[in-house]
C-alpha positions in Angstrom: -51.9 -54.6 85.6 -48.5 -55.4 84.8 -48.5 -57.8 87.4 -46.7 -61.8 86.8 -49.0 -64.6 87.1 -47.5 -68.2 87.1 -49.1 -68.9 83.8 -47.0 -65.6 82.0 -43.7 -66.2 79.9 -40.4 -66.4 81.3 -38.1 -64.9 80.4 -36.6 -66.5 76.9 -39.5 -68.4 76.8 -42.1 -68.2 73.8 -45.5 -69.7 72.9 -44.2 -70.2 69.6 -41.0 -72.6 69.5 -41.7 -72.6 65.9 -41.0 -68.7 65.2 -43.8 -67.4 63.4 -44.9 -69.5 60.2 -44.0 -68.3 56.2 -46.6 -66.9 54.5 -47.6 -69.4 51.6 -47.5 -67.0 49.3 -43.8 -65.3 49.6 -43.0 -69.7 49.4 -44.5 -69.6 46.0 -43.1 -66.5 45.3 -39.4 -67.3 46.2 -40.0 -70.6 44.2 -41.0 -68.8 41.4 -38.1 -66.7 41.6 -35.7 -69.6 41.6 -37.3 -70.9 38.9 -37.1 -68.0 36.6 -33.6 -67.6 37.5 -32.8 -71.4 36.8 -35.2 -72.1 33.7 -35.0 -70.3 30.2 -38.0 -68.8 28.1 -37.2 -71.0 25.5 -37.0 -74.1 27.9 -40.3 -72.6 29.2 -41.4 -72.8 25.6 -40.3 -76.7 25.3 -41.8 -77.7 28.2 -45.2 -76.3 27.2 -44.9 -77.6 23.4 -44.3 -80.9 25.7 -47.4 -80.3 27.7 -49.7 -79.6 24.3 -48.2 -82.6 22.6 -49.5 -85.1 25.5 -52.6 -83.5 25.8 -53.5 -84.2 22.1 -52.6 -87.8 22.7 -55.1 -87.7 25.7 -52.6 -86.9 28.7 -55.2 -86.0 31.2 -52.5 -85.3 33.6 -50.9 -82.5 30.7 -54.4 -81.3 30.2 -54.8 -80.5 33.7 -51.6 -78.8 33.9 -52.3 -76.9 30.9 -55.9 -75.6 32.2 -54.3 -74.8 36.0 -51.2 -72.4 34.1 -52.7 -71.0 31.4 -56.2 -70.3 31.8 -58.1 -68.1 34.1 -59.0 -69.5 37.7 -62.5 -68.9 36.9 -63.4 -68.2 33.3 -67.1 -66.3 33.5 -69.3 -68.4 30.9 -71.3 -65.4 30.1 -68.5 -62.7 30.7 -69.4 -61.6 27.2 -73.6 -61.7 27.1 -75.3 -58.4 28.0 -78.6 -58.0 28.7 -81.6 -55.4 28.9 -81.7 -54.9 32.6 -84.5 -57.8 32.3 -82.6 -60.6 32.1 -83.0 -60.6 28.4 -80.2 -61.0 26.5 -79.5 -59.0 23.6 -78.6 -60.0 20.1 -77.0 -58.2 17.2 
């Protein structure tokens, strides 16, 4: 133990030229930053009344957009159904 090999590091040498890689997520997150910093609510506002109004003309592009941002990842279909224990759902 503690013993060199020829295969070890020298010194000022690393097995990562590279450095070690950002994290995806503090990327998004410093973009997101920058863009609340560079973009007002109410531009924020425009460029979503923008989005809506190409949708209703059959943007599929703006609808996309629209589903990514403003609804849930994965909305659960039955989120609001209870049922018996049995598998029987239960109606007022």
């Amino acid at each position: 133990m503690g013993t060199k090999t020829s295969t070890s590091w020298k010194p000022g040498q690393t097995g990562n030229p590279g450095g070690r890689p950002r994290s995806v997520r503090r990327v998004q997150y410093s973009r997101l930053r920058i863009m609340d910093a560079s973009v007002s609510e109410a531009d924020w506002a425009a460029i979503i009344d923008k989005a809506i109004e190409q949708a209703r003309e059959g943007d599929a592009t703006a609808r996309a957009w629209l589903s990514k941002y403003l609804l849930p990842e994965s909305p659960d279909p039955f989120a609001d159904v209870t049922t018996d224990g049995v598998g029987q759902v239960l109606t007022d």
